[in-house]
C-alpha positions in Angstrom: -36.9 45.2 -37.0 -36.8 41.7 -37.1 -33.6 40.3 -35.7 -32.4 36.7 -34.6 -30.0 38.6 -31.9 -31.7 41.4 -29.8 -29.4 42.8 -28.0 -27.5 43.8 -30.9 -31.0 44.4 -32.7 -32.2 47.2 -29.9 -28.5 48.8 -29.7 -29.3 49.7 -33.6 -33.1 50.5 -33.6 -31.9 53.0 -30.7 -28.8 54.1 -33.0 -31.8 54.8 -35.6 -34.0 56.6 -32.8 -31.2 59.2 -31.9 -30.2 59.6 -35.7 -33.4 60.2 -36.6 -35.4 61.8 -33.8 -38.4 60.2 -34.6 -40.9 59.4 -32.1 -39.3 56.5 -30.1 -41.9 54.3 -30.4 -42.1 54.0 -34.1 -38.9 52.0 -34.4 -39.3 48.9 -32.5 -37.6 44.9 -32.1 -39.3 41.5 -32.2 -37.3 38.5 -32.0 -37.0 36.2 -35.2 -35.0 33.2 -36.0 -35.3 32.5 -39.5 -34.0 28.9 -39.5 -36.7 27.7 -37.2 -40.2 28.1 -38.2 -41.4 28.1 -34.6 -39.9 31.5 -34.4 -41.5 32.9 -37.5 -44.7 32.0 -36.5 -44.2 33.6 -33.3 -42.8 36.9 -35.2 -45.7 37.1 -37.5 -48.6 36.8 -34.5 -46.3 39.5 -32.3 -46.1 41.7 -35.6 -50.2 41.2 -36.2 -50.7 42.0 -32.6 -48.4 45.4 -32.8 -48.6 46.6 -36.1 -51.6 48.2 -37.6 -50.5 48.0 -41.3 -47.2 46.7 -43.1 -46.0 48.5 -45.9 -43.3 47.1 -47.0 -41.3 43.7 -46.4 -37.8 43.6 -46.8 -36.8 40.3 -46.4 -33.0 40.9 -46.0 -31.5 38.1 -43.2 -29.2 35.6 -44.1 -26.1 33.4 -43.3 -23.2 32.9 -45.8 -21.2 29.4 -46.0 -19.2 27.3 -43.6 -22.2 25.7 -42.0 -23.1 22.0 -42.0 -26.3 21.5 -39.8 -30.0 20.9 -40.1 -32.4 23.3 -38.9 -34.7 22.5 -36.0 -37.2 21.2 -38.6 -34.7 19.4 -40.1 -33.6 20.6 -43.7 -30.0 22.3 -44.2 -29.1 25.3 -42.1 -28.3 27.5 -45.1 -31.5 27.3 -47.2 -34.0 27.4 -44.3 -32.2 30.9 -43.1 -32.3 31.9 -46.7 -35.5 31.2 -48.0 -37.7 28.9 -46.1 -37.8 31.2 -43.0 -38.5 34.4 -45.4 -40.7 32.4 -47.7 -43.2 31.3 -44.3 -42.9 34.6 -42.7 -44.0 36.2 -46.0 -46.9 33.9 -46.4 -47.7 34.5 -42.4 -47.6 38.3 -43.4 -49.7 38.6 -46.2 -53.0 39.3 -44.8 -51.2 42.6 -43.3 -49.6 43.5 -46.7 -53.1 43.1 -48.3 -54.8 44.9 -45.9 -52.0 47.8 -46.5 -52.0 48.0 -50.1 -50.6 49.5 -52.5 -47.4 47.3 -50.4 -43.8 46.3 -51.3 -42.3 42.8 -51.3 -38.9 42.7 -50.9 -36.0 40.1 -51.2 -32.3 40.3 -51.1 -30.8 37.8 -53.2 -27.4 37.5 -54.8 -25.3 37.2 -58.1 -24.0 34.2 -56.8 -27.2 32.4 -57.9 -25.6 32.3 -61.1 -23.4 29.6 -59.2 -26.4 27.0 -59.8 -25.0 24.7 -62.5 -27.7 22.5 -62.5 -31.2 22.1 -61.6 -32.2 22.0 -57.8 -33.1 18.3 -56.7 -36.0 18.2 -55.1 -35.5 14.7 -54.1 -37.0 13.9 -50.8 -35.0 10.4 -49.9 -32.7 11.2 -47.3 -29.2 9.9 -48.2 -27.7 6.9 -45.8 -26.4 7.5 -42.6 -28.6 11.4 -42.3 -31.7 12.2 -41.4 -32.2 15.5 -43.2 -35.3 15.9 -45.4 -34.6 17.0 -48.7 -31.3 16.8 -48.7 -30.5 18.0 -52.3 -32.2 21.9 -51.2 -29.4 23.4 -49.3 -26.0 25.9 -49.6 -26.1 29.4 -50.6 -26.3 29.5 -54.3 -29.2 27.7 -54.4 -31.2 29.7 -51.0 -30.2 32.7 -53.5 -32.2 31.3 -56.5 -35.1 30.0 -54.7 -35.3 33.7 -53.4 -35.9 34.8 -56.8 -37.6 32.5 -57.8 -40.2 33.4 -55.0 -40.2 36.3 -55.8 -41.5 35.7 -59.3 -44.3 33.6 -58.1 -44.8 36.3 -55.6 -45.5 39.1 -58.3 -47.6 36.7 -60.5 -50.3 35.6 -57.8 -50.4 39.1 -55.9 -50.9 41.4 -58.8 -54.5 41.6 -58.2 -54.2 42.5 -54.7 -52.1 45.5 -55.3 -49.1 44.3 -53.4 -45.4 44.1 -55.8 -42.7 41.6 -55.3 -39.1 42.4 -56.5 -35.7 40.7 -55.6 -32.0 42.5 -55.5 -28.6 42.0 -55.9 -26.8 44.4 -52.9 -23.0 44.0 -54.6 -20.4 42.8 -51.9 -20.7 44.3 -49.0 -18.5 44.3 -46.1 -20.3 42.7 -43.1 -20.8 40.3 -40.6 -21.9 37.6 -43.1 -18.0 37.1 -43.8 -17.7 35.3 -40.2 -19.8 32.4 -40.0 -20.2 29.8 -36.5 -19.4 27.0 -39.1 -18.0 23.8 -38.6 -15.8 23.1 -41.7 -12.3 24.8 -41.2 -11.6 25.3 -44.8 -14.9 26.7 -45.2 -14.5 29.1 -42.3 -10.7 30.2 -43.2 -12.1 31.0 -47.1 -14.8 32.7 -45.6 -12.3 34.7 -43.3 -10.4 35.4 -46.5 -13.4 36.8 -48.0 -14.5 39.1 -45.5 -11.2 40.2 -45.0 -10.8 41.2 -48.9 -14.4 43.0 -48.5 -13.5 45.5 -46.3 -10.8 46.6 -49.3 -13.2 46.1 -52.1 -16.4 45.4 -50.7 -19.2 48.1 -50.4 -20.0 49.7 -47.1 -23.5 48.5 -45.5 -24.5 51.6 -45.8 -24.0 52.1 -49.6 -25.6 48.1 -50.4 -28.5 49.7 -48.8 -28.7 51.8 -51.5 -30.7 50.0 -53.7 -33.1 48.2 -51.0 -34.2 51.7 -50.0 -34.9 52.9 -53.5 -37.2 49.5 -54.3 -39.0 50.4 -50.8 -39.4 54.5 -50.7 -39.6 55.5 -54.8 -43.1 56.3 -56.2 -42.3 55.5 -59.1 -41.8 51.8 -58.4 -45.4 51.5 -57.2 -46.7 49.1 -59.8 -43.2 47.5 -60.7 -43.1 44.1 -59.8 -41.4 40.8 -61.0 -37.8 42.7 -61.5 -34.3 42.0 -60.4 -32.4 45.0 -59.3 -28.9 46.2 -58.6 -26.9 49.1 -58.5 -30.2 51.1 -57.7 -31.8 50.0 -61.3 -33.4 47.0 -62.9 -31.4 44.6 -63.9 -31.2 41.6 -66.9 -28.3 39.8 -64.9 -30.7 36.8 -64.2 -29.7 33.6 -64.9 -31.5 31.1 -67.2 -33.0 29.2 -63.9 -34.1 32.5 -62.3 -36.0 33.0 -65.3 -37.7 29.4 -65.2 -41.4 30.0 -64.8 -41.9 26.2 -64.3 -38.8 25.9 -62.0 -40.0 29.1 -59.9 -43.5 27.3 -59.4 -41.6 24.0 -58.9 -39.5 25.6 -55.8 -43.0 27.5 -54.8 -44.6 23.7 -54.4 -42.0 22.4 -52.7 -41.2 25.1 -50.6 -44.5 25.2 -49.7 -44.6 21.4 -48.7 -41.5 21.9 -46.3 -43.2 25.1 -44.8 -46.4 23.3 -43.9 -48.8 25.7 -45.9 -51.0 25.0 -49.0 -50.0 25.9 -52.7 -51.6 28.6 -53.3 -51.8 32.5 -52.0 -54.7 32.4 -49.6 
């Protein structure tokens, strides 16, 4: 388990460990903060130096709206928690998912990529008065596309090495996500609105896990790759950017710029 917050990340690996009665030692914490790729790195060398193999890669963090910061590297908050951070820590991690095969890639998107009305911009000019680098690459819908979008290159460039890559819609799911540290009030009382409403219509964590669980555990998914699921199925609810080949390779390039690696799988 990867978590940002550890005290809260041990209090459920030893929820699991008493739920379970496995072998303690088989459930176990690393820290990770996502929005700063200082912590990845460090993540990905303690998971090398603990784990013998990696099976499967859920890549299932995330942070919702009201926030209006850059990371430590300097893009928006939002998209670097999102994507960026999952996008390093995935290239960081391949070697292990290789070495593991057949291995499952997996990332937890959302519907509300459809929110993308137009193209990403890509621009790299930062706009007057900020200092953020590409400052057109940030909020939620758009982390939530370049997930899929990922993903897609993902399943295209690993095929050969045994290891599938598949992205998922959970539904809305009461959880913590609802209750952001944001700045912007109107953001952060719709947000409260939101999560209040989701604990009356929202799934349970539990039952958003649903689908996750079957895209990591199922045989039958062993060769599947490329796919968008929800509601524990595949499904054709893609928008017309998620299913962009040149746009997925697009935000593979430039993702790959802002991350510091090369262009290609290695």
């Amino acid at each position: 388990m990867a978590c940002r917050n550890l005290e809260k990340a041990e209090a459920a690996a030893e929820e699991i460990r008493q739920k379970t009665a496995v072998d303690p030692s088989l459930v176990s914490v690393v820290q990770l903060d996502l929005s700063d790729f200082d912590s990845v790195r460090d993540c990905s060398r303690k998971i090398y130096a603990s784990e013998p193999r990696l099976d499967v890669l859920i890549n299932n963090a995330g942070v919702g709206l009201g926030y209006d910061k850059n990371s430590k590297q300097g893009y928006e908050y939002t998209f670097v928690s999102n994507h960026l951070g999952h996008f390093l820590l995935t290239h960081l991690l391949l070697g292990l998912l290789k070495k593991s095969s057949p291995s499952r890639i997996i990332n937890v998107s959302s519907l509300s990529h459809h929110n993308m009305i137009r193209l990403p911009d890509f621009s790299r000019e930062a706009k007057p008065g900020s200092d953020r680098k590409y400052p057109g690459l940030f909020g939620y819908p758009t982390s939530k596309l370049a997930q899929i979008l990922h993903t897609n290159v993902l399943a295209k460039q690993l095929k050969e090495h045994g290891i599938v890559a598949n992205s998922m819609h959970p539904g809305y799911v009461s959880t913590g996500i609802w209750y952001p540290d944001g700045e912007k009030k109107i953001l952060i009382k719709l947000m409260k609105f939101l999560g209040w409403l989701s604990t009356i219509i929202g799934r349970t964590p539990k039952d958003a896990a649903q689908t996750a669980i079957y895209m990591a555990a199922d045989p039958a998914l062993e060769k599947v790759s490329g796919q968008y699921f929800e509601n524990v199925a595949i499904s054709d609810q893609l928008s017309t950017f998620a299913k962009d080949p040149e746009l997925a390779q697009k935000m593979w390039d430039v993702s790959s710029e802002m991350c510091g690696l090369t262009k290609k799988v290695e």
